[in-house]
C-alpha positions, 0 to 999 in steps of 0.5 A, spaced: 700 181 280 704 176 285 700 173 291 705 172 297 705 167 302 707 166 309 708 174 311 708 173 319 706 179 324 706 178 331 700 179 335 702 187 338 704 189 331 701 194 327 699 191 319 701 197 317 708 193 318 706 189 312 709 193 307 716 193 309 716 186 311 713 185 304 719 190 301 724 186 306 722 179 303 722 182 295 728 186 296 725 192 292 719 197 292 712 195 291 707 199 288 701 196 292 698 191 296 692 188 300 691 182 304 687 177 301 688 172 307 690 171 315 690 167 320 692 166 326 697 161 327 697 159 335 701 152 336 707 156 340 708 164 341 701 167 337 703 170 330 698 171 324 700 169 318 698 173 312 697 172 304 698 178 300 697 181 294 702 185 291 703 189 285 710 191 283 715 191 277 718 187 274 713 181 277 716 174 273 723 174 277 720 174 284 716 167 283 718 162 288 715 157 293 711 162 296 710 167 291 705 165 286 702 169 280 695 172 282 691 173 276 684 175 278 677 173 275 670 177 274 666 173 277 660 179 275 654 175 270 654 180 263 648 184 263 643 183 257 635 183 258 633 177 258 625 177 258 624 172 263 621 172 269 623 170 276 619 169 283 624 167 289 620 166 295 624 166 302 628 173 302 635 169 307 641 168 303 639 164 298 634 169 296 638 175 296 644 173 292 640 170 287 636 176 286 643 179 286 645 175 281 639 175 277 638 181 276 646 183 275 644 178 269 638 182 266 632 177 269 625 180 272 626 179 279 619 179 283 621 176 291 616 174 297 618 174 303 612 172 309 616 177 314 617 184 315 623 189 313 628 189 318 627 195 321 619 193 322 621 186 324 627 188 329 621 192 333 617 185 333 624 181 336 625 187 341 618 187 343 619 180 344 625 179 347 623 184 352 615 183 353 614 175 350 609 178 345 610 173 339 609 176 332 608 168 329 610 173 321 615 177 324 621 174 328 628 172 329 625 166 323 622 171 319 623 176 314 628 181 311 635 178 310 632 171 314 635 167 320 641 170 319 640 177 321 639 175 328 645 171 329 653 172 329 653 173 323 658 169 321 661 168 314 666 161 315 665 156 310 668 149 308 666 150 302 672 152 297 669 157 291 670 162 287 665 165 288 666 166 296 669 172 294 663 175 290 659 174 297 664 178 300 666 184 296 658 185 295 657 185 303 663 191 303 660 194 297 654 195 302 658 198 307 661 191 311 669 192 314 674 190 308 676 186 313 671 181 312 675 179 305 682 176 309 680 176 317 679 169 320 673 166 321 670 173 320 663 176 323 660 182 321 655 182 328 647 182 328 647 190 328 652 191 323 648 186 317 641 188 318 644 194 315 647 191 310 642 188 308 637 194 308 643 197 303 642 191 299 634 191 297 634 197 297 640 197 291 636 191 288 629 196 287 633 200 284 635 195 279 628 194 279 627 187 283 620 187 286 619 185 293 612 183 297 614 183 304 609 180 308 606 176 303 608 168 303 607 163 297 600 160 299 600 155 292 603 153 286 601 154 279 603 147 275 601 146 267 599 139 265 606 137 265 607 139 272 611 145 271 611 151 275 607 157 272 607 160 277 604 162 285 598 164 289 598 168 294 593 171 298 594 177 294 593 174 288 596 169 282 603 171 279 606 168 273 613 166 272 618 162 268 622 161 274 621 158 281 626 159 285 624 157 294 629 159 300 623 159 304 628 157 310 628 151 317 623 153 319 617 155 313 613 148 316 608 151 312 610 152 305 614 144 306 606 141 307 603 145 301 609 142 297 607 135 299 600 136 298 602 138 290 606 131 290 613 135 290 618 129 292 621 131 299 626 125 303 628 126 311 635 127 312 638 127 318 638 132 324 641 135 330 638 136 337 641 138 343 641 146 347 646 152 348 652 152 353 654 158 356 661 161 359 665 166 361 668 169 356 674 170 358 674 163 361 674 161 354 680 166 352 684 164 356 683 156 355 684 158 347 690 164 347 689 167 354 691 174 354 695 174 348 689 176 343 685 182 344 679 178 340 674 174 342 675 167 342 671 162 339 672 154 339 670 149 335 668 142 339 667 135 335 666 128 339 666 122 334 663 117 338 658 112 335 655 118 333 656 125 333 657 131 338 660 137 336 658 144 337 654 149 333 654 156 331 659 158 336 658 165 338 664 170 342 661 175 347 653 175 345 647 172 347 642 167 348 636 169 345 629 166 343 628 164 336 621 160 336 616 162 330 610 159 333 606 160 340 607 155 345 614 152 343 621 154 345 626 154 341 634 157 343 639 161 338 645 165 339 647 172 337 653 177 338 653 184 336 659 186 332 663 188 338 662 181 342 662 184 348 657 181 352 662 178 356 659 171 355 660 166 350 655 161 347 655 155 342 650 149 341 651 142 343 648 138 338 647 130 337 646 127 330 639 124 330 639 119 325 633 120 319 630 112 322 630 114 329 623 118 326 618 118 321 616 126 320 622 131 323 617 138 323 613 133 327 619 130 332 622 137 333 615 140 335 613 135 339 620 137 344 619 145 342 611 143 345 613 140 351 619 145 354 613 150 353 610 145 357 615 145 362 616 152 361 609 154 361 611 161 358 617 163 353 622 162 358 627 157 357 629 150 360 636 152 364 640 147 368 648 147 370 653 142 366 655 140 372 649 138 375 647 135 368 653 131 369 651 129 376 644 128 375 643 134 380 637 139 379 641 147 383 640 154 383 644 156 376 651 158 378 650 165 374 645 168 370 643 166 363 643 172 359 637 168 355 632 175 355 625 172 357 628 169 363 629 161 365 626 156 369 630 149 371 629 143 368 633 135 368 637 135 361 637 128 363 630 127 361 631 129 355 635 125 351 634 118 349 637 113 354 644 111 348 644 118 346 645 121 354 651 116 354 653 119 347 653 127 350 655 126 357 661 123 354 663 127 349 663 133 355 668 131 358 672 131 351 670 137 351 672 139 357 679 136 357 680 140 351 678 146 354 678 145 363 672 148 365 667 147 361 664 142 365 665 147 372 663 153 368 657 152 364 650 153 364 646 149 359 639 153 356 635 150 351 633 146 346 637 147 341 633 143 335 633 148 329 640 147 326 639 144 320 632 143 316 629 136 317 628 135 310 631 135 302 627 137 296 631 132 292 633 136 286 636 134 279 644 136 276 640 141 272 638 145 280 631 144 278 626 139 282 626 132 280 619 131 279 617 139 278 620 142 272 621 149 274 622 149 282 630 150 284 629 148 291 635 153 295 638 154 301 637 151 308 630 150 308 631 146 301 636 142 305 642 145 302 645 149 306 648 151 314 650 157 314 649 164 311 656 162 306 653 156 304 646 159 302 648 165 299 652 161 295 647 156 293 642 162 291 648 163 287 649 156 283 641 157 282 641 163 279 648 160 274 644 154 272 638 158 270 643 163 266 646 158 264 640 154 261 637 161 258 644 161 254 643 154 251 636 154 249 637 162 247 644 160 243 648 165 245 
C-alpha cells in the first residue's frame, strides 16, 4: 500500500475527484483508495490538501518524495484470559477506553461511575438547562461518557501516537462518520457522541465488563503494604488486582478521600477566565469569509508575562451551565453535529500559577460561590467586551444563548489587578487577528473548569508513587485536557498493566 501526499482539491470540488487526480499523478489505474488525512491550506485561494492511501500494482516504482510505503500496524491487544481483576472508577474517556483495552485483552472489567447512563442523565441536564433544577450526581460533569459528552465533542490533539487512530476506528465502529479519521480538527457533536457512547457500553456488557452506575468510590482498601486491594462503596467492598481512577475535573470528593488515605498529590497550574461570544458568521468571514461551507473555529494564544489564549472553541453551539454543585456557576460550550446555532463561542482563559494559591478546588470554588453570589440563581454573570474594556456596565448587545438566562456583572472586578492588565492586553491581540472581537462579543462566565488543579504523581510504571496498584488516569488525575488525550491516557494505562501481566506471567 503507498500513502501519497499533497493531493489538492479546491474548495467546490467533489472528493469523489480524488481518484482521477491520484490516477493523474501515478500515470496508471488504482485499485482502491481512502483518505488518511486533509487539511485546509487557506494561505492564498483555499484548497485542501490530502494524504491518501492507495493500493495498485506494481508499488515499488512510484516511490518518491511525496509518495511513501504505508505499511499498517494492528494495534489490537491479543486476547487471552487473564484471571485478574480490574476496577475503573470514572466512566469519561480514560475510563471507556481503558475498559475497552482491557477487556479486548481478556482482564475482568468491573467500572463505577457516580452518574447516570446517558440517557437518564441527558433528561436531568434538559430538565436543568430548561428549569435549573440540579441533580448534584447527574449532570454535564457526571455520568456515562463524562464531561465530554456535553460538549463539542472534539477529537484534536497535539499529541503524535499511533494509537490516535485505534480511538478513532472504534468511535467509527460504533456508528461516528468515517469522516472523522482524516477531516480537520474533526468533532463528532453532543447529540451524535451520547449515542456512540451508548453503542460502546453496551458493546463492553457484551464482552462481559461490569458497570455500576450510580455508585461512586467512597474508600479505598490498602494492604499492610499500602496496596490497593480493593474499593468501598456504599453498596459494599470489591476486591481487585487493579485500580485504575478517571474520576474527572470536578470529583472533589473522591480527591479529598485520596488525601485522607496519604496518596501523594501536588497542585499544578491552572486557567481561569469566561466564554466569549459572536456571530458565527463574523468569525467565517474574518477566518475563510464565504469560501468554506463549515463553521469556522479560531485558535487564539497571547504570550504575555502569562498566558492567554482561547479554549475549547465551539463553532455554531452554546454556552451552557456546567456546575455540578448547588449555589455555584460554572460556564462550558456545546455544539451539536450540525453546528448551526449561529454563534460561536470559546473560553478566554489565564494562566493561574500553582503559588498564587494554597488548595485549587478551594480557590475555584470560592470564584463558582460568589458569582452564585452575584447571580443569586443559576444565571450567569454576562457583560460586553467592549464594555469590559471601557470599564463600562450596559444592556448586552445581544442575547446570550446561555439557556437559564444571564445577569450583568463587572468583569473587572474579577480578575487580580496584574492579571486585568494581562487579559485586556491580549483582547486587543486578539482582536487585531480577528476585527471585531472586541465590537462583537459578549462575555459570559466564569470559565474555571478547564483543567483539574491537581496531579496525582505516578511512577514510569503508571502506577502512584506512594500506592501500589493505583494507576491515576485521565484529566481529573492531571494527565489530560481533551477527550483524545484521556482516551489515550486510559490506553497507556491498560498497556503498562498488560504489559506488567506479561512480565511477571512470562509470556
Amino acid at each position: 500500500m503507498l500513502q501519497i501526499n499533497g493531493i489538492k482539491l479546491k474548495i467546490d470540488e467533489d472528493e469523489s475527484k480524488l481518484k482521477e487526480k491520484i490516477e493523474k499523478k501515478l500515470h496508471t489505474r488504482v485499485k482502491s483508495f481512502e483518505i488518511r488525512r486533509k487539511s485546509l491550506d487557506a494561505r492564498k485561494e483555499p484548497v485542501y490538501v490530502y494524504s491518501v492511501l492507495v493500493e495498485t500494482d506494481h508499488e515499488e516504482k512510484y516511490l518518491g518524495k511525496d509518495i511513501v510505503r504505508y505499511d499498517p500496524v494492528d494495534l489490537k491487544a491479543e486476547y487471552r484470559p487473564r484471571n485478574q481483576v480490574c476496577i475503573i472508577a470514572g466512566y469519561g474517556p480514560s475510563g471507556i477506553f481503558a475498559a475497552y483495552r482491557l477487556i479486548e485483552a481478556g482482564y475482568r472489567v468491573i467500572v463505577f461511575e457516580k452518574g447516570k447512563r446517558i440517557l437518564e442523565r441527558q433528561k436531568d441536564v434538559e430538565r436543568f438547562f430548561r428549569e435549573g433544577i440540579l441533580d448534584e450526581n447527574s449532570n454535564v460533569q457526571f455520568g456515562e461518557g463524562g464531561a465530554g459528552t456535553f460538549s463539542d465533542a472534539k477529537l484534536t490533539t497535539r499529541i503524535k501516537d499511533p494509537y490516535i487512530d485505534y480511538i478513532l476506528d472504534v468511535f467509527v465502529q460504533h456508528g461516528a462518520d468515517p469522516k472523522i479519521r482524516y477531516e480537520p480538527h474533526a468533532h463528532i457533536g453532543t447529540d451524535e457522541i451520547r449515542k456512540i457512547i451508548e453503542r460502546i457500553t453496551d458493546r463492553l456488557m457484551e464482552k462481559g465488563c461490569e458497570f455500576h452506575f450510580s455508585e461512586p468510590v467512597k474508600d479505598l482498601i490498602l494492604d499492610e503494604s499500602r496496596r490497593v486491594t480493593g474499593i468501598v462503596t456504599d453498596q459494599g467492598e470489591y476486591r481487585c488486582d487493579h485500580f485504575l481512577s478517571g474520576i474527572g475535573h470536578s470529583a472533589y470528593e473522591t480527591i479529598r478521600m485520596f488525601c485522607d488515605r496519604g496518596i501523594y498529590i501536588e497542585k499544578k497550574d491552572i486557567a481561569l477566565g469566561f466564554r466569549v461570544e459572536h456571530p458565527q458568521s463574523l468569525i467565517d468571514a474574518r477566518q475563510t469569509g464565504s469560501r468554506v461551507k463549515e463553521a469556522n473555529e479560531y485558535f487564539l494564544r497571547y504570550k504575555g508575562e502569562k498566558g492567554v489564549y482561547s479554549f475549547c472553541m465551539c463553532p455554531g453551539g452554546i454556552v451552557i451551565p456546567a456546575m455540578s454543585e448547588k449555589r455555584t456557576i460554572v460556564t462550558n460550550g456545546m455544539s451539536y453535529a450540525a453546528r448551526d446555532s449561529g454563534n460561536a463561542n470559546s473560553a478566554i482563559l489565564i494562566q493561574i500559577r500553582k503559588e498564587e494559591f494554597e488548595d485549587g478546588y478551594a480557590y475555584l470554588h470560592e470564584i463558582e460561590r460568589m458569582a452564585y453570589d452575584h447571580s443569586g440563581s443559576f444565571k450567569a454573570l454576562s457583560q460586553n467586551v467592549a464594555d469590559f474594556m471601557n470599564g463600562r456596565l450596559e444592556p448586552l448587545i445581544r442575547e446570550s444563548t446561555y439557556p437559564l438566562g444571564t445577569v450583568l456583572y463587572d468583569f473587572n472586578r474579577f480578575f487580580q489587578e496584574e492579571d486585568l492588565r494581562i487579559v485586556k492586553d491580549a483582547l486587543k491581540d486578539f482582536d487585531r487577528k480577528i476585527p471585531g472581537f472586541i465590537q462583537e462579543g459578549i462575555m459570559i462566565g466564569p470559565e474555571t473548569r478547564s483543567s483539574c488543579p491537581v496531579r496525582i504523581k505516578r511512577n514510569e510504571a503508571f502506577e502512584s508513587v506512594n500506592t501500589p496498584g493505583l494507576y491515576p488516569m485521565g484529566e481529573g488525575a492531571g494527565y489530560g485536557g481533551g477527550i483524545m488525550s484521556c482516551a489515550l491516557d486510559g490506553i497507556r494505562i491498560a498497556n503498562a498493566i498488560l504489559w506488567k501481566y506479561e512480565q511477571i506471567s512470562g509470556n
